[in-house]
C-alpha positions as CSV (number, residue, x, y, z in Angstrom):
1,X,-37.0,38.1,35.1
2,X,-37.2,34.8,33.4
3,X,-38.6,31.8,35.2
4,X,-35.3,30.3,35.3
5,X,-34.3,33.3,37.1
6,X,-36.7,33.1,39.2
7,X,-36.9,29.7,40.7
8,X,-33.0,30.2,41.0
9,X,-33.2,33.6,43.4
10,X,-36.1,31.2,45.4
11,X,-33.6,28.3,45.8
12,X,-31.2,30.6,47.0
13,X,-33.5,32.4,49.9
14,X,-34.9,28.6,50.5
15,X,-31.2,27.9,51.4
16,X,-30.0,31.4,53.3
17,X,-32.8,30.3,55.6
18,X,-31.8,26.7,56.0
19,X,-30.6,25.8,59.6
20,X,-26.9,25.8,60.6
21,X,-25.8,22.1,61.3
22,X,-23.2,21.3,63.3
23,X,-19.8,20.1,62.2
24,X,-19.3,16.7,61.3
25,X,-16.0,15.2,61.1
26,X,-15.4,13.1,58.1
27,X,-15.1,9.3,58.5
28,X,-11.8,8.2,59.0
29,X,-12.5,5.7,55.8
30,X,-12.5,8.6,53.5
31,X,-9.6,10.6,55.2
32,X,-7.5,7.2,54.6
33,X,-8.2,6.9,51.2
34,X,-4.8,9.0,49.8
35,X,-2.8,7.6,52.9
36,X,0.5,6.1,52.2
37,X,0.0,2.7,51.4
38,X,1.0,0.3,54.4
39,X,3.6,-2.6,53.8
40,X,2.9,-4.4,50.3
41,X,3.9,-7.7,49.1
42,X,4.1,-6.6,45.2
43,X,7.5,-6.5,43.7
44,X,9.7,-3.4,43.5
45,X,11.5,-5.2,40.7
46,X,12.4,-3.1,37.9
47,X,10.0,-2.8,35.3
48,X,9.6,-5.3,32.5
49,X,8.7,-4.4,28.7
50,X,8.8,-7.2,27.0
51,X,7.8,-5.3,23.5
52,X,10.9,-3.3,24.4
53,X,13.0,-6.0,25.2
54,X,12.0,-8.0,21.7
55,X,13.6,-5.7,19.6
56,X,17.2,-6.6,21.8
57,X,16.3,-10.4,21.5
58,X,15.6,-9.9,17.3
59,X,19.3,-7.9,17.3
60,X,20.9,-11.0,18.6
61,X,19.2,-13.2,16.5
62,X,19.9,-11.8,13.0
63,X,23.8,-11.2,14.6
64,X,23.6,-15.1,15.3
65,X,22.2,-15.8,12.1
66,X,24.6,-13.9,10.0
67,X,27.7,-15.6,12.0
68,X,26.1,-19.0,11.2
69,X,25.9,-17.8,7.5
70,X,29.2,-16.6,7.5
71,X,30.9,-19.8,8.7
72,X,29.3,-21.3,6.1
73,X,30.7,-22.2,3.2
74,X,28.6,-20.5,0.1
75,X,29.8,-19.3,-3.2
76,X,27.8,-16.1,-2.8
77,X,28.2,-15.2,1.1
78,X,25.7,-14.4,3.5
79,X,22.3,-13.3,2.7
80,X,20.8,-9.9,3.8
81,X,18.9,-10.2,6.9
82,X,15.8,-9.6,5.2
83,X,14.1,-12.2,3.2
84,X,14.3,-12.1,-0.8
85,X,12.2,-14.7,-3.0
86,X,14.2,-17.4,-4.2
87,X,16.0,-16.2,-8.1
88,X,15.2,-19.1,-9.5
89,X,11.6,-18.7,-8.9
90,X,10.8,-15.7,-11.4
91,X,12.5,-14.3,-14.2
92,X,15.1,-11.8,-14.7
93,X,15.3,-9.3,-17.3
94,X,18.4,-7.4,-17.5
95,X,18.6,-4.1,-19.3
96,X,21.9,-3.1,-20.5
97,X,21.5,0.6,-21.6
98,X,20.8,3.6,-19.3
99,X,17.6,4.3,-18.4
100,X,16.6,7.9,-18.3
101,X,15.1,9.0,-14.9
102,X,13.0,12.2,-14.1
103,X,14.8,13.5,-11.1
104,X,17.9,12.5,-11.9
105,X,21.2,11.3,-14.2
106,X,20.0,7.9,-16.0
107,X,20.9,5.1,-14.5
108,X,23.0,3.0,-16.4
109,X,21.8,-0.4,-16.4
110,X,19.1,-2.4,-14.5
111,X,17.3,-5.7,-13.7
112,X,13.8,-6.3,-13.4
113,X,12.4,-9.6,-11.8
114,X,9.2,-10.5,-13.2
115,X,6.7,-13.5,-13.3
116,X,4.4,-15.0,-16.0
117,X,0.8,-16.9,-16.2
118,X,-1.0,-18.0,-19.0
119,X,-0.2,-18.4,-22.9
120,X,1.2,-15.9,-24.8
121,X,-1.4,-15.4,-27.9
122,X,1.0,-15.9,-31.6
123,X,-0.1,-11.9,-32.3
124,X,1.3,-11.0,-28.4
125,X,-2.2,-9.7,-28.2
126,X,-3.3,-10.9,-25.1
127,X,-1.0,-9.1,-22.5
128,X,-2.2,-7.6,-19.1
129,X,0.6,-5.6,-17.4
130,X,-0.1,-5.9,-13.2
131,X,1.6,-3.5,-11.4
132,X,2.0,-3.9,-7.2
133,X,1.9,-2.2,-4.5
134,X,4.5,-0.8,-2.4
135,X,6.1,-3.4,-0.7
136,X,4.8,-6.8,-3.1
137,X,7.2,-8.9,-5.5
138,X,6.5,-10.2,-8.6
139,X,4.7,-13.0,-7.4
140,X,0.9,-12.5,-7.4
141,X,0.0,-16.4,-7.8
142,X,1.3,-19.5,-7.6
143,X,3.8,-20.9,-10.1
144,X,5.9,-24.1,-11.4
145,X,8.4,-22.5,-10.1
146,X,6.8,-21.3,-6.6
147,X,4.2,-22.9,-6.3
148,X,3.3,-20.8,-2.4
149,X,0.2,-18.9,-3.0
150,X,1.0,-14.6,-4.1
151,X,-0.6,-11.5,-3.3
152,X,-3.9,-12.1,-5.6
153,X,-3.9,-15.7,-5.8
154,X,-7.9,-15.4,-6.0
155,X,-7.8,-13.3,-9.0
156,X,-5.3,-15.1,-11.4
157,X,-6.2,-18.2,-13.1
158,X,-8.7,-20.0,-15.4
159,X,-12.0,-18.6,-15.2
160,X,-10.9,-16.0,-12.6
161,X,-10.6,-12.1,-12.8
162,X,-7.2,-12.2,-14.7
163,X,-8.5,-15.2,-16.8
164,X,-5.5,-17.3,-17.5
165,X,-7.7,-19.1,-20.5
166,X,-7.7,-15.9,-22.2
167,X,-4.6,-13.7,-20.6
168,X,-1.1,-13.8,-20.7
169,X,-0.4,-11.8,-17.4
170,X,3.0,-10.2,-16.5
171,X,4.0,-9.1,-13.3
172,X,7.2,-7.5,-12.0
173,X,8.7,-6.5,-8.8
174,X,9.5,-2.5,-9.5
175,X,12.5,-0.8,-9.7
176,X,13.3,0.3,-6.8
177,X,11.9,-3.1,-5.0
178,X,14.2,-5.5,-2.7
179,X,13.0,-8.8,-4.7
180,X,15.1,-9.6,-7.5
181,X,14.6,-6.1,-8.7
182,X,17.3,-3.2,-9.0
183,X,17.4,-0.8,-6.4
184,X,19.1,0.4,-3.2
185,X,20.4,-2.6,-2.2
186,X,21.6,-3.8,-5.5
187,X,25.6,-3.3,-6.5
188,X,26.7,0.0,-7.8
189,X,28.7,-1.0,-10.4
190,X,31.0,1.7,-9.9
191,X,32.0,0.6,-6.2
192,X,31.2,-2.9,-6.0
193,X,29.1,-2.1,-3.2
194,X,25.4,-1.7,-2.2
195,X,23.9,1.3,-3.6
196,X,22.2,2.2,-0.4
197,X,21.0,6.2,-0.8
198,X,23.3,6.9,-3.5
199,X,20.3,5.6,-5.4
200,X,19.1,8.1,-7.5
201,X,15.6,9.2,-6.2
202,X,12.5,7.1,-8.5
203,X,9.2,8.5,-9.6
204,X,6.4,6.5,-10.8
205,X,6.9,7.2,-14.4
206,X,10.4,6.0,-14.1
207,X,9.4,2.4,-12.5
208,X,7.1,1.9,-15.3
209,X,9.7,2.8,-18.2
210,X,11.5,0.0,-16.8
211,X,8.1,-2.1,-17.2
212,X,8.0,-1.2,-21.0
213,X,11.6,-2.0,-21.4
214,X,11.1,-5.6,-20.5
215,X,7.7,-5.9,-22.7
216,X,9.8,-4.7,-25.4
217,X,12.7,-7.2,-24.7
218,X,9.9,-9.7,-25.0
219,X,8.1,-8.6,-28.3
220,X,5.2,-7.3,-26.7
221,X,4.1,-4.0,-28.9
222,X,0.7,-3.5,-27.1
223,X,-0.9,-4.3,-23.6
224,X,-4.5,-5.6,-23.6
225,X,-4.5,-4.0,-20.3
226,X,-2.5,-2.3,-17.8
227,X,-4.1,-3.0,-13.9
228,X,-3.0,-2.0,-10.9
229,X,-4.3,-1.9,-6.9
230,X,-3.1,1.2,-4.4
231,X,0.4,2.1,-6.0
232,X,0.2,0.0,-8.9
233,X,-3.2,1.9,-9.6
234,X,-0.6,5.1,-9.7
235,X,1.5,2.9,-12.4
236,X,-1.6,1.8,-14.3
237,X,-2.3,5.0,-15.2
238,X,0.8,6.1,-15.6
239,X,1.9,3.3,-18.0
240,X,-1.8,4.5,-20.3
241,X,-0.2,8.5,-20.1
242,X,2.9,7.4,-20.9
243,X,2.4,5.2,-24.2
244,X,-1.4,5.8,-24.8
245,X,-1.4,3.7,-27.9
246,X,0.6,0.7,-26.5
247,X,-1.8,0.1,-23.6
248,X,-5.6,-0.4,-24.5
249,X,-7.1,-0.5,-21.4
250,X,-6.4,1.0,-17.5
251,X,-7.7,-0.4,-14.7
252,X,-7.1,1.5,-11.4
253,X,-7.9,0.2,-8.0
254,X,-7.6,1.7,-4.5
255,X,-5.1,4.1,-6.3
256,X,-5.3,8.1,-6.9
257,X,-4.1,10.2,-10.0
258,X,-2.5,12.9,-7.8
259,X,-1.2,11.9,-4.1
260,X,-2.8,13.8,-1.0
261,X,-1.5,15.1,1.9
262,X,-2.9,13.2,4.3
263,X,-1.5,10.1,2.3
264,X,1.9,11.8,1.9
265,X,1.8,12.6,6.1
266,X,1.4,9.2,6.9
267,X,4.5,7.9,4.2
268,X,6.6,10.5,6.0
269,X,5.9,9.6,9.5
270,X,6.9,5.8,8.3
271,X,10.2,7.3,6.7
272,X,10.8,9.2,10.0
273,X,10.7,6.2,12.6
274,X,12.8,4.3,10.1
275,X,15.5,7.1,9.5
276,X,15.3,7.3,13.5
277,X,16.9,3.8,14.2
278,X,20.3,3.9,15.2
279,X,21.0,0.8,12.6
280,X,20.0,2.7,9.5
281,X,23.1,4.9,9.4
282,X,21.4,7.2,6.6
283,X,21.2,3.9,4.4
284,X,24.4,2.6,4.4
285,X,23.7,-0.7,7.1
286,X,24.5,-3.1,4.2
287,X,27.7,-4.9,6.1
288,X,25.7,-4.6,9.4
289,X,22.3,-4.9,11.1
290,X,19.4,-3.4,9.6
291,X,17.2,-0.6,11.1
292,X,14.8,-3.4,11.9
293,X,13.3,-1.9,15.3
294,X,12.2,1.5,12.6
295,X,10.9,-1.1,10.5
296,X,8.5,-2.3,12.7
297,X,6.9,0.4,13.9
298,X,6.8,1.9,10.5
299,X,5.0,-1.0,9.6
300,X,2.5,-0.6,12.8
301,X,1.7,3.1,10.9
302,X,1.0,1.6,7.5
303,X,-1.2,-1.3,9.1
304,X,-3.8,1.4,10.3
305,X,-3.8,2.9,6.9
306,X,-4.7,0.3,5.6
307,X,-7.9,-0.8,7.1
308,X,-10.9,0.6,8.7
309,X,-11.9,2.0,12.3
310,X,-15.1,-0.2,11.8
311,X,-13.1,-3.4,11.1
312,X,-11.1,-3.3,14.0
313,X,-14.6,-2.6,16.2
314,X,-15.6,-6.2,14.6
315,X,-12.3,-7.8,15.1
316,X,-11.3,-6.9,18.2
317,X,-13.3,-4.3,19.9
318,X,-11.7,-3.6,23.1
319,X,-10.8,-6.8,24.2
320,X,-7.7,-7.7,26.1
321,X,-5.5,-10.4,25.1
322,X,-5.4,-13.5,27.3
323,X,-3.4,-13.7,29.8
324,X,-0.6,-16.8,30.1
325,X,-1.3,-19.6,32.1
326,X,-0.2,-19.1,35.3
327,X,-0.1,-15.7,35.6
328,X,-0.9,-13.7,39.2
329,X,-3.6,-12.3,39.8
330,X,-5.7,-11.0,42.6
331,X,-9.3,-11.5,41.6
332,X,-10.3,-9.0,44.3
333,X,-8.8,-6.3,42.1
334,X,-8.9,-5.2,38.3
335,X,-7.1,-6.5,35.8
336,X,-3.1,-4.6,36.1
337,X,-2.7,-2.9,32.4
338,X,0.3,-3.6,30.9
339,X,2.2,-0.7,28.3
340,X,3.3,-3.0,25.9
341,X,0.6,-4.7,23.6
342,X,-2.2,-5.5,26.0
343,X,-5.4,-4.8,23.7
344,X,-6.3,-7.3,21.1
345,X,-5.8,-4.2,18.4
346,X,-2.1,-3.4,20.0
347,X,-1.2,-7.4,19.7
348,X,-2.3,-7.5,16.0
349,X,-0.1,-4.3,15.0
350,X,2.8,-5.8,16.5
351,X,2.6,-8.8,15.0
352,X,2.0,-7.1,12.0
353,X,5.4,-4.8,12.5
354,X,7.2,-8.3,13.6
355,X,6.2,-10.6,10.5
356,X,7.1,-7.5,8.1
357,X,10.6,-5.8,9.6
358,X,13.1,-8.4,8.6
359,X,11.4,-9.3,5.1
360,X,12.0,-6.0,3.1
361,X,14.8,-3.5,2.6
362,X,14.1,-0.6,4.6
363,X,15.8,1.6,2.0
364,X,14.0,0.3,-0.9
365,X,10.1,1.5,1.6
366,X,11.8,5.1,1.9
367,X,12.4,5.3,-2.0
368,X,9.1,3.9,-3.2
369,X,7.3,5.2,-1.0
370,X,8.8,8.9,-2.0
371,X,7.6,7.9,-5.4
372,X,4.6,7.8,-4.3
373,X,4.4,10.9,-2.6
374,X,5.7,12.4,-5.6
375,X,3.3,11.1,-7.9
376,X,0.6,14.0,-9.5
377,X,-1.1,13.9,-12.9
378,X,-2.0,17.3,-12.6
379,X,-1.0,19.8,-15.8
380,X,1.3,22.2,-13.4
381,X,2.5,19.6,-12.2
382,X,3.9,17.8,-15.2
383,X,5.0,20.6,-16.6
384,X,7.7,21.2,-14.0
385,X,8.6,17.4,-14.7
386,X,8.9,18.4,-18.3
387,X,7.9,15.1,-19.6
388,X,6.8,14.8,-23.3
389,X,2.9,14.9,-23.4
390,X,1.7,12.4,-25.5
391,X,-1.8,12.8,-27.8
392,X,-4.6,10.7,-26.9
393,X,-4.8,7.2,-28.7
394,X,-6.2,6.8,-32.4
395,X,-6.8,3.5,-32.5
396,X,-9.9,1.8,-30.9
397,X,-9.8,-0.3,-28.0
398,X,-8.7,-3.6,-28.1
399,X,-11.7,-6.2,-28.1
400,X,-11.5,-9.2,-25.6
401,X,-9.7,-12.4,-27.3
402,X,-13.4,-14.0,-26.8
403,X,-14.6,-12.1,-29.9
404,X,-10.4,-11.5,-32.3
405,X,-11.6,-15.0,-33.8
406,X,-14.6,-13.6,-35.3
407,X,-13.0,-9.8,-36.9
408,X,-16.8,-9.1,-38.3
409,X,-18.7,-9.9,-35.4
410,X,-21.6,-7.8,-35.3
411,X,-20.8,-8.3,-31.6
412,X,-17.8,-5.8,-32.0
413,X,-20.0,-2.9,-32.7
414,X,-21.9,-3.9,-29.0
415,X,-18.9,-4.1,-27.1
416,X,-17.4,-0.7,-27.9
417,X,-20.7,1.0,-26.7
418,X,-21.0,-0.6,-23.6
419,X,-18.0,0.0,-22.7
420,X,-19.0,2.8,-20.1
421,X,-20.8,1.1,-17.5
422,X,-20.7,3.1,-14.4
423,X,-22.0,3.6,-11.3
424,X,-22.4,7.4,-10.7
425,X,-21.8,9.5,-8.2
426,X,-23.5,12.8,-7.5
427,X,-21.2,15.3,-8.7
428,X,-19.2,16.8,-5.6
429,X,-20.8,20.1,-4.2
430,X,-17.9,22.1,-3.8
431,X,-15.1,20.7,-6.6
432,X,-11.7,20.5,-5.5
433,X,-9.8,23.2,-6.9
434,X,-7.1,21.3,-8.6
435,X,-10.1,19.0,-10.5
436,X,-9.6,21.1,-13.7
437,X,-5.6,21.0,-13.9
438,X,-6.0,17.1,-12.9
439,X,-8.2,16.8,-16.2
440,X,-6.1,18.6,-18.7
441,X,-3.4,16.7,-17.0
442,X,-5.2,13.5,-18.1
443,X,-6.1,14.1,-21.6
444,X,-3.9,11.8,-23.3
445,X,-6.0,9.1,-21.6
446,X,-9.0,10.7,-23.0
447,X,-9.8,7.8,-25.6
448,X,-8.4,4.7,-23.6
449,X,-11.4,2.8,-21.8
450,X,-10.7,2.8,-18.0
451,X,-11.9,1.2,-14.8
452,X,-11.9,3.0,-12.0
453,X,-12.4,1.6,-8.2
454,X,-13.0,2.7,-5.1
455,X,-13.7,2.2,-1.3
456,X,-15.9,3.5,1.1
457,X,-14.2,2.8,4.4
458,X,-10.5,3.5,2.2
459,X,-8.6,6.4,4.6
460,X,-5.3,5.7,3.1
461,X,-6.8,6.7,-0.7
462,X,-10.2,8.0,0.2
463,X,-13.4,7.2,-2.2
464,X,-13.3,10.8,-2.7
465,X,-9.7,10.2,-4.5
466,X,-11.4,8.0,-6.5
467,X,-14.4,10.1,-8.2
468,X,-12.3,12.5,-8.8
469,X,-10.3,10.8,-11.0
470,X,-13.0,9.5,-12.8
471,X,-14.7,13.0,-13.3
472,X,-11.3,14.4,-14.3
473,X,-11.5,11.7,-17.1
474,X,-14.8,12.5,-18.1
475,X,-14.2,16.1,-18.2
476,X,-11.1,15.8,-20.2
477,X,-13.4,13.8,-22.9
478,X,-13.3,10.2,-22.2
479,X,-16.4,8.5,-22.7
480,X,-15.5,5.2,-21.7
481,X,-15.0,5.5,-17.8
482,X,-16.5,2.7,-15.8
483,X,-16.7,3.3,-12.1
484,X,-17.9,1.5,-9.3
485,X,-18.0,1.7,-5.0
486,X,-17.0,-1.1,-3.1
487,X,-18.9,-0.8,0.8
488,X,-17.7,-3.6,3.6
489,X,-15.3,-2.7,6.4
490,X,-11.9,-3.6,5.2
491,X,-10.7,-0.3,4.2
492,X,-7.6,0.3,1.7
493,X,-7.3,-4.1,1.5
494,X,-10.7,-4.5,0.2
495,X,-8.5,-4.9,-3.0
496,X,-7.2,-7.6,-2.0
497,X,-10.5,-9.5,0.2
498,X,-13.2,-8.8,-1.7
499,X,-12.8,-11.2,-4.1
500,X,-16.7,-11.1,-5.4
501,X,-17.1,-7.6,-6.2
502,X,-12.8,-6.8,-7.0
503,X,-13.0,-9.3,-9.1
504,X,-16.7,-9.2,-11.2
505,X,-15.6,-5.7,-11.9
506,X,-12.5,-6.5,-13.7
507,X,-13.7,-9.6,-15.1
508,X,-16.6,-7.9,-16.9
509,X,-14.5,-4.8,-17.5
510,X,-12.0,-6.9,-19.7
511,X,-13.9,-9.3,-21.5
C-alpha cells in the first residue's frame, strides 16, 4: 500500500474513534438565509430595457423623418433612410454596355462612383488603383469637393504612403456598394424600381471588371499599382490575376487569397440577424423601413472581428459604465447589473451597431459580403468558375516615377533586385493541404512584384492567412514577394491605425 493509502486508512480509524457530539441545532441566521423575503420597498414595475426599447424609438424616428421628407418639396423625393455621400462630391462613371458576371446573366449597364488625388502623369503612368473594404465609399481622403477627412486620410497625400507628389490615386466605391455605386438599391431598369435581391449575386472578380472598365473610360492602359486592405486586399489580387500585364504591382493588406471558414461563419451569422428583422422582407423594404434593428447587431458581430481580445483588455477591461447622475442606489449592497449594455465593452459595441445601422444598405452588406465568402484563388476552385487563366506578365515591373526621368539610370538595374525585401517566416510545420492548389492557382501573378501584409492579433484574416499567400507565391515562382508582420493590439484595423509601420511598408514598397 502506497503512503497515500496509508495515511488515508489512519485518518479514517483516527475518525471512527472520534467521540459522538451531541446535536446542535443550526443558528436561526443561517436557516433564514433562503426565507421568503419580508415586505420590500423596490419596485415591482415592469422591467425596463432601454437597448430594447431604442430600437422602437429609432422606428419612429426614420418614420418621422421620411414624412418630413415627403412633405417636402424636392425634385427627387425622399432619401433612403440610410445615409449616401453627397453626388456631387465624387465622380460618376457610367457604363453603358453589359458587363459579364460570373454567377450570373451580365448585367446590362452600371455606374461606378469613384474619387481622384494627385496629377495624372502625360504617359497615364502613374496610376494606383485602391480598392475598399466591405462597407467604405470612394472617399479615402479629403477632397475639393469633400473636404471631411476618408477612411485612410493618413496615407494619401504629399509625402505620405500613397504619395500624391508622385501618384495619381483612384478610388471607387464597388459594385455592389450603396454610395453612388450600382447595386441592390439602384433602379432596375426594367421596373423602375429598386433592384433589391433581384440583384444578380457579385464575386470579386466581377467588382473589379467594373474597376477596369472605368480606367479604360479614362485612358488608363496600366496601373502602377493595384492596393487593397481586408476585402480590397481580395480585389488587389484579383485585379493582378485578372489582367497581369495591366497592373505592375499588388499590394495586399489584412486580406487572404482564398476565404476561411471561420471568416465565412462570422459573414453568415451577420447575414442571418439581418435577414431575421421583420423590416427586411427578403430585400424588398425600399418603400418602407429598413431592417435597421438586424443592422445593428450585425454590426456588434463585425466590430469583434475586427479587433483584438487584448485591446479591449486595455480599453475597457471590465469596467462598468457610469452610472447617471442621480441614480438610486443603496451603498450597503452591490452594484444591481443591468442586461442591456452595462460593461464598458457592451456600451462600445452598441454604439458601434447605432452609428453604423442607418448609414448603409443592408442589402448591399449581404451581397458583398457573399463576395467575399465566395472568394478563392485556388486552381479547383477557378476551374469550376471557368474563368480564362491568364499567363504571367512579360514585361518588367514598372519603376517608381522618381527614376522614368532618368530611362538609363544605373539605378534601374538596383531597383529590380531589391525588390524582394521580406521578412520571413519559418515555413509552417504541417502545410495546409490546399497550399499547393492555392499556388498553381496564383501563377499568373508569378512575375508581378507583390506586398504582402499581415497581423498578429488579426482573427477576422489570421497572420496565418497571410504567409500562406505569400509562400503560395513563392512556390508558384515569384521572386519578388515582400512580406512583413505587423505586432500591436488592434487586430484586423491595424490597417487602418498603424500609420508608422502600414504606411513605411507601402511607401518603400512603391518607390
Amino acid at each position: 500500500m502506497s503512503s497515500v493509502g496509508r495515511i488515508g486508512a489512519k485518518s479514517l480509524r483516527l475518525v471512527s474513534k472520534a467521540p459522538v457530539r451531541p446535536s446542535i441545532p443550526p443558528p436561526v441566521r443561517a436557516a433564514t438565509q433562503c426565507a421568503a423575503p419580508g415586505p420590500s420597498s423596490g419596485s415591482h414595475d415592469r422591467p425596463n430595457f432601454p437597448c430594447v426599447d431604442a430600437h422602437a424609438v429609432r422606428e419612429s424616428r426614420i418614420i418621422s423623418s421620411r414624412t418630413l421628407s415627403s412633405s417636402a418639396s424636392t425634385s427627387s423625393g425622399p432619401e433612403p433612410p440610410y445615409a449616401r455621400p453627397n453626388p456631387t462630391s465624387y465622380e460618376v462613371y457610367r457604363h453603358t454596355s453589359a458587363l459579364p458576371l460570373v454567377y450570373a446573366d451580365a448585367l446590362p449597364a452600371f455606374e461606378i462612383a469613384y474619387e481622384t488625388w494627385g496629377t495624372l502623369s502625360p504617359r497615364k503612368d502613374n496610376v494606383i488603383l485602391l480598392h475598399t473594404g466591405l462597407s467604405a465609399s470612394s472617399h479615402a481622403a479629403s477632397t475639393d469637393l469633400n473636404p471631411a477627412d476618408g477612411w485612410w486620410e493618413k496615407f494619401i497625400g504629399p509625402g505620405k504612403a500613397l504619395d500624391t507628389n508622385q501618384f495619381f490615386v483612384i478610388c471607387t466605391n464597388v459594385l455592389g456598394g450603396c454610395y453612388g455605386s450600382t447595386g441592390p438599391s439602384s433602379i432596375d431598369p426594367n421596373t423602375e424600381q429598386p433592384y433589391a435581391t433581384h440583384f444578380p449575386v457579385l464575386s470579386i472578380f466581377d467588382m473589379v471588371r467594373a474597376q477596369f472598365c472605368l480606367l479604360d473610360h479614362l485612358g488608363i492602359n496600366r496601373l502602377y499599382a493595384s492596393v487593397g486592405s481586408s476585402m480590397g486586399a481580395m480585389q488587389s489580387l484579383a485585379a493582378g490575376w485578372l489582367f497581369p500585364e495591366r497592373v505592375g504591382k499588388v499590394v495586399s493588406i489584412s486580406g487572404t487569397a482564398r476565404s476561411s471558414p471561420s471568416a465565412i461563419a462570422m459573414r453568415f451569422a451577420q447575414r442571418s440577424v439581418l435577414m431575421a428583422d421583420p423590416n427586411w422582407k427578403n430585400g424588398f423594404y425600399y418603400d418602407g423601413l429598413p431592417p435597421h434593428a438586424g443592422m445593428k447587431l450585425a454590426r456588434q458581430i463585425a466590430t469583434i472581428t475586427y479587433r483584438s481580445g487584448p485591446e479591449w483588455d486595455l480599453r475597457f477591461g471590465r469596467k462598468f459604465r457610469q452610472l447617471p447622475d442621480g441614480s438610486p442606489r443603496d451603498p450597503s449592497k452591490p452594484r444591481t447589473p443591468a442586461l442591456c449594455p452595462d460593461f464598458l465593452i457592451e456600451t462600445y459595441l452598441d454604439h458601434q451597431g447605432e452609428e453604423f445601422c442607418l448609414k448603409y444598405d443592408a442589402n448591399s452588406l449581404i451581397y458583398i459580403s457573399k463576395a467575399m465568402d465566395l472568394f478563392d484563388l485556388t486552381a479547383p476552385a477557378l476551374a469550376e468558375l471557368r474563368l480564362d487563366i491568364a499567363a504571367p506578365r512579360t514585361s518588367p515591373p514598372p519603376l517608381p516615377p522618381s527614376l522614368t526621368a532618368h530611362p538609363r539610370s544605373p539605378a534601374h538595374a538596383h531597383y529590380h533586385q531589391t525588390l524582394s525585401h521580406s521578412k520571413h517566416h519559418p515555413p509552417p510545420p504541417n502545410p495546409p493541404l490546399h497550399l499547393p492548389d492555392l499556388a498553381a492557382g496564383l501563377r499568373p501573378l508569378a512575375n508581378t512584384p507583390t506586398l504582402i501584409l499581415g497581423v498578429q492579433s488579426d482573427i477576422l484574416f489570421p497572420v496565418e492567412q497571410q504567409r500562406e499567400v505569400a509562400d503560395a507565391l513563392r512556390i508558384a515562382g515569384n521572386q519578388m514577394v515582400s512580406y512583413y508582420e505587423l505586432g500591436g493590439v488592434w487586430g484586423h484595423d491595424t490597417f487602418l491605425l498603424d500609420v508608422q509601420n502600414v504606411g513605411g511598408a507601402i511607401r518603400g514598397f512603391l518607390s
